[in-house]
C-alpha positions in Angstrom: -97.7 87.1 -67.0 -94.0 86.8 -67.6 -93.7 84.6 -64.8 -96.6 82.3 -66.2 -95.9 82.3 -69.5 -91.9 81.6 -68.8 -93.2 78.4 -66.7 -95.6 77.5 -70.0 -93.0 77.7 -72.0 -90.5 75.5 -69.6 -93.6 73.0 -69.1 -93.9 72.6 -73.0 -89.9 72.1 -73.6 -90.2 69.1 -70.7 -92.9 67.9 -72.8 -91.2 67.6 -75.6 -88.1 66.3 -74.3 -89.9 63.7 -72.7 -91.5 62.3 -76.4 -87.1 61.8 -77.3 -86.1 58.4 -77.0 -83.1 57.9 -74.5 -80.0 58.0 -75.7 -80.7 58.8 -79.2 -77.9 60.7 -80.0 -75.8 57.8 -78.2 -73.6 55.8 -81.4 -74.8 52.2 -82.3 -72.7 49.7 -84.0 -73.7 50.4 -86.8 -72.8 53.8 -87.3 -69.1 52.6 -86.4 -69.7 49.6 -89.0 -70.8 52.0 -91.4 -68.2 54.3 -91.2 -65.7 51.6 -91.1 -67.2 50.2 -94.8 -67.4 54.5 -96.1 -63.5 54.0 -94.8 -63.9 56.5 -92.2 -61.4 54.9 -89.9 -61.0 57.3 -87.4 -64.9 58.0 -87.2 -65.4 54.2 -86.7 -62.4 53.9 -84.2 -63.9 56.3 -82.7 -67.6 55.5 -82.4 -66.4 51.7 -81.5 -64.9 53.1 -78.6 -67.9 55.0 -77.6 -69.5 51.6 -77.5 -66.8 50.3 -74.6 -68.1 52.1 -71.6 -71.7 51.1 -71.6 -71.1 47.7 -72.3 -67.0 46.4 -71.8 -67.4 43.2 -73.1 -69.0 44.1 -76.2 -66.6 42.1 -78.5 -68.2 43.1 -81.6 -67.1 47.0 -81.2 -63.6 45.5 -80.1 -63.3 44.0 -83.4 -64.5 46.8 -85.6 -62.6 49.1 -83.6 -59.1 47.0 -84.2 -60.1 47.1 -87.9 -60.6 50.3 -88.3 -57.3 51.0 -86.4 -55.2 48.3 -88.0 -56.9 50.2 -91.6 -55.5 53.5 -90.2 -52.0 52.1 -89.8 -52.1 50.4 -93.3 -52.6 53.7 -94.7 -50.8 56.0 -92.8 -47.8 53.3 -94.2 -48.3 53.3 -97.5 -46.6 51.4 -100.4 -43.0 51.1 -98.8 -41.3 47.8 -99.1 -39.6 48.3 -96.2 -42.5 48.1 -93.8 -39.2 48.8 -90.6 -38.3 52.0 -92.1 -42.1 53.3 -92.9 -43.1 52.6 -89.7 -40.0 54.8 -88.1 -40.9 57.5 -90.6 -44.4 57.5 -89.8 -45.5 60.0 -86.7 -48.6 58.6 -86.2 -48.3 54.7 -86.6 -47.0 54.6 -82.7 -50.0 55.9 -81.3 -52.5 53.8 -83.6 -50.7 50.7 -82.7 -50.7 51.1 -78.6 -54.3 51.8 -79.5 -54.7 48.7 -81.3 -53.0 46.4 -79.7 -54.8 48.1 -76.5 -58.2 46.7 -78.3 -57.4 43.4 -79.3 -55.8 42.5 -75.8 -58.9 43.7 -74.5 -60.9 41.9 -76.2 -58.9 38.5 -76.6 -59.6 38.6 -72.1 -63.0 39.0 -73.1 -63.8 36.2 -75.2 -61.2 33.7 -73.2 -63.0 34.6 -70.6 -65.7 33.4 -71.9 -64.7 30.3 -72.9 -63.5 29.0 -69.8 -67.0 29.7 -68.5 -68.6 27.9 -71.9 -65.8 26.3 -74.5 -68.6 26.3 -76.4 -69.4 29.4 -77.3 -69.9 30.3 -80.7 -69.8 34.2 -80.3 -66.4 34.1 -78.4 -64.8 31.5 -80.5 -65.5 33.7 -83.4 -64.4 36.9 -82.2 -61.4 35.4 -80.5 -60.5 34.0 -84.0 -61.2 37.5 -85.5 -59.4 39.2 -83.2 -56.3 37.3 -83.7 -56.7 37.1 -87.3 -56.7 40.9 -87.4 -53.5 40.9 -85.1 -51.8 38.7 -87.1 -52.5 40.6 -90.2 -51.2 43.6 -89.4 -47.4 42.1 -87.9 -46.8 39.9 -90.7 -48.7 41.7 -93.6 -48.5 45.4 -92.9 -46.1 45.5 -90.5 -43.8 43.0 -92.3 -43.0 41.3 -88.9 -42.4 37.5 -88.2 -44.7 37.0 -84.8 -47.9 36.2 -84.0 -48.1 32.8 -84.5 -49.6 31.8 -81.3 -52.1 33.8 -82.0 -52.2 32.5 -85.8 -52.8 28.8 -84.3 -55.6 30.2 -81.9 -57.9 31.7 -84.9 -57.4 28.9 -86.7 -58.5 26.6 -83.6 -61.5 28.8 -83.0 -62.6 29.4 -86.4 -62.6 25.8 -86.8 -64.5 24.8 -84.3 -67.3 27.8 -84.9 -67.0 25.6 -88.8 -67.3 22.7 -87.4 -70.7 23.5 -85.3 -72.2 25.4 -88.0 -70.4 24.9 -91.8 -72.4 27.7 -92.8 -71.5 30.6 -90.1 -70.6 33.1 -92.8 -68.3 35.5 -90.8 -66.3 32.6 -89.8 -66.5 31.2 -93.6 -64.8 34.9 -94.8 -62.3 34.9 -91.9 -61.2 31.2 -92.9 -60.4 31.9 -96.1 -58.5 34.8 -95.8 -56.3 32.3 -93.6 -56.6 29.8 -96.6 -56.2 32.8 -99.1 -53.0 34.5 -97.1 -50.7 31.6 -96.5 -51.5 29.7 -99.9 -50.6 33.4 -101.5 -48.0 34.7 -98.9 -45.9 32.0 -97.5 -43.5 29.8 -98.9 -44.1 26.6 -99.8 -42.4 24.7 -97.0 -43.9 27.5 -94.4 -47.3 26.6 -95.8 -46.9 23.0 -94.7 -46.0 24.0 -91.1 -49.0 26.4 -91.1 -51.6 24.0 -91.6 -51.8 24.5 -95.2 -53.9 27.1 -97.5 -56.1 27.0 -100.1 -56.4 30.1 -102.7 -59.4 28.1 -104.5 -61.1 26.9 -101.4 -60.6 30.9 -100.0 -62.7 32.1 -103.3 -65.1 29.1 -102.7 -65.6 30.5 -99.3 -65.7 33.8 -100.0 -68.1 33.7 -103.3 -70.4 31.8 -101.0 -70.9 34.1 -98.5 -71.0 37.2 -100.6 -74.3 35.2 -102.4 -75.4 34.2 -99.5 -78.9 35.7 -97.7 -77.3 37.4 -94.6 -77.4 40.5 -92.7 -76.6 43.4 -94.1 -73.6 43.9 -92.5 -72.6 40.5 -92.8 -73.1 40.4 -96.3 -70.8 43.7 -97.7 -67.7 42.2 -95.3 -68.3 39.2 -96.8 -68.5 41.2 -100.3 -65.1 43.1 -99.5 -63.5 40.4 -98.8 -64.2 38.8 -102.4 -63.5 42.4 -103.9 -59.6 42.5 -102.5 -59.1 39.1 -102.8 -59.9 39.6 -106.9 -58.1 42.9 -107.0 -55.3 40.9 -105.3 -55.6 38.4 -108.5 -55.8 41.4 -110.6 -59.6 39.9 -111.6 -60.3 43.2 -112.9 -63.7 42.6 -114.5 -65.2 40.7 -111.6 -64.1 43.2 -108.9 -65.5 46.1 -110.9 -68.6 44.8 -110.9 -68.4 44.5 -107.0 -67.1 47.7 -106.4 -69.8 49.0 -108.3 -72.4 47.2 -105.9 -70.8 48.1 -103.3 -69.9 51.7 -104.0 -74.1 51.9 -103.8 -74.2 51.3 -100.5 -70.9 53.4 -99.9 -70.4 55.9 -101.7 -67.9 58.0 -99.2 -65.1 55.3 -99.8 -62.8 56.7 -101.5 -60.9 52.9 -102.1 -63.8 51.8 -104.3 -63.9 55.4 -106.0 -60.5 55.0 -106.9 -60.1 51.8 -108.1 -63.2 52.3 -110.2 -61.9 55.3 -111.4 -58.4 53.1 -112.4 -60.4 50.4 -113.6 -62.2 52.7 -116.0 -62.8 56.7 -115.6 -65.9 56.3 -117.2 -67.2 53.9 -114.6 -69.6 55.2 -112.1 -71.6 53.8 -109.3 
């Protein structure tokens, strides 16, 4: 009887393991966006990495991954003027920078890859423009570097041309204008010229418009961060407070939107 109700007991257990869908304990992209927006950078460097194996090519996870990592290193920095010195002091920004620039290489062979099979498409052009925006956002802003400009000229290139197909690709309308916002805000004047140009008005023009816009869910809160630094940035306090709020809803584990509303007012809440 032990025997029989052992093998009952082992029949019922297949049973019910057979009823669990496959990999359901196997991380999406969004968890790793999610995480990303609670800024839980390691989490969604993490989980974006767990994304790599089944599916290499997947340029979305690259990108959220190199966010997440180039988030870490922005933190793990801090304030310090002198971006050389911080990053010398800092134990962990070696390691989170071979990881990142790790990603983003990866993923820039991806989506070049790509193109040379099909110049015209609209996935790899974006993500290729991403990736190298991100790049050159963390050597010139966070890292206080002067490189990356080859890889400046190639998002521009790309995002353009994902623009230029379809005006109203949102992801590619927030990535614009943090170039447009960045080198109207950030460069010199003469620097700005050689850059193409930027455009602080046209980068809230952009940026307003796809925070309003309908989109995915995902596409809609980068969209709505964006807009939310770029007025914290202008020192827009009312108008960012209001988007915090919104967007401390949805994420209420970011600490970055706890604090500033806390700043902003301590008798603010979500």
């Amino acid at each position: 009887m032990t025997r029989i109700a052992f093998l009952v007991l082992v029949a019922i257990a297949l049973e019910a393991a057979s009823t669990v869908p496959a990999h359901a304990d196997a991380p999406t992209l969004a968890d790793a966006q999610s995480a990303f927006f609670n800024a839980h950078y390691q989490t969604a460097a993490d989980l974006a990495l767990a994304l790599q194996p089944s599916d290499a090519s997947d340029l979305a996870a690259h990108e959220v991954r190199a966010s997440a990592l180039h988030f870490q290193l922005r933190d793990a920095l801090g304030d310090n003027s002198d971006k050389g010195k911080a990053f010398k002091q800092c134990l962990a920004c070696p390691d989170l920078l071979t990881a990142f620039l790790s990603t983003t290489t990866q993923g820039q062979v991806v989506a070049r890859g790509r193109l040379r099979m099909n110049p015209s498409d609209a996935e790899a052009l974006f993500f290729l423009g991403k990736l190298n925006l991100i790049y050159v956002w963390l050597q010139v802003e966070t890292l206080g570097r002067k490189t990356g400009w080859n890889e400046y000229w190639e998002a521009r290139r790309s995002l353009d041309a994902v623009l230029k197909d379809n005006p109203q690709h949102s992801r590619a309308r927030v990535a614009r204008a943090w170039i447009d916002y960045i080198v109207d805000t950030k460069m010199a004047r003469g620097t700005r010229w050689v850059l193409g140009g930027g455009s602080k008005k046209r980068a809230f023009i952009g940026a307003r418009e796809a925070a309003s816009a309908e989109s995915e869910f995902f596409i809609r809160v980068e969209a709505e961060f964006a807009l939310w630094e770029m007025l914290v940035r202008e020192r827009n306090v009312p108008e960012a407070t209001t988007i915090a709020r919104k967007l401390a809803r949805d994420f209420p584990e970011n600490r970055k939107l706890t604090r500033f509303l806390n700043a902003a007012d301590p008798g603010l809440r979500p």
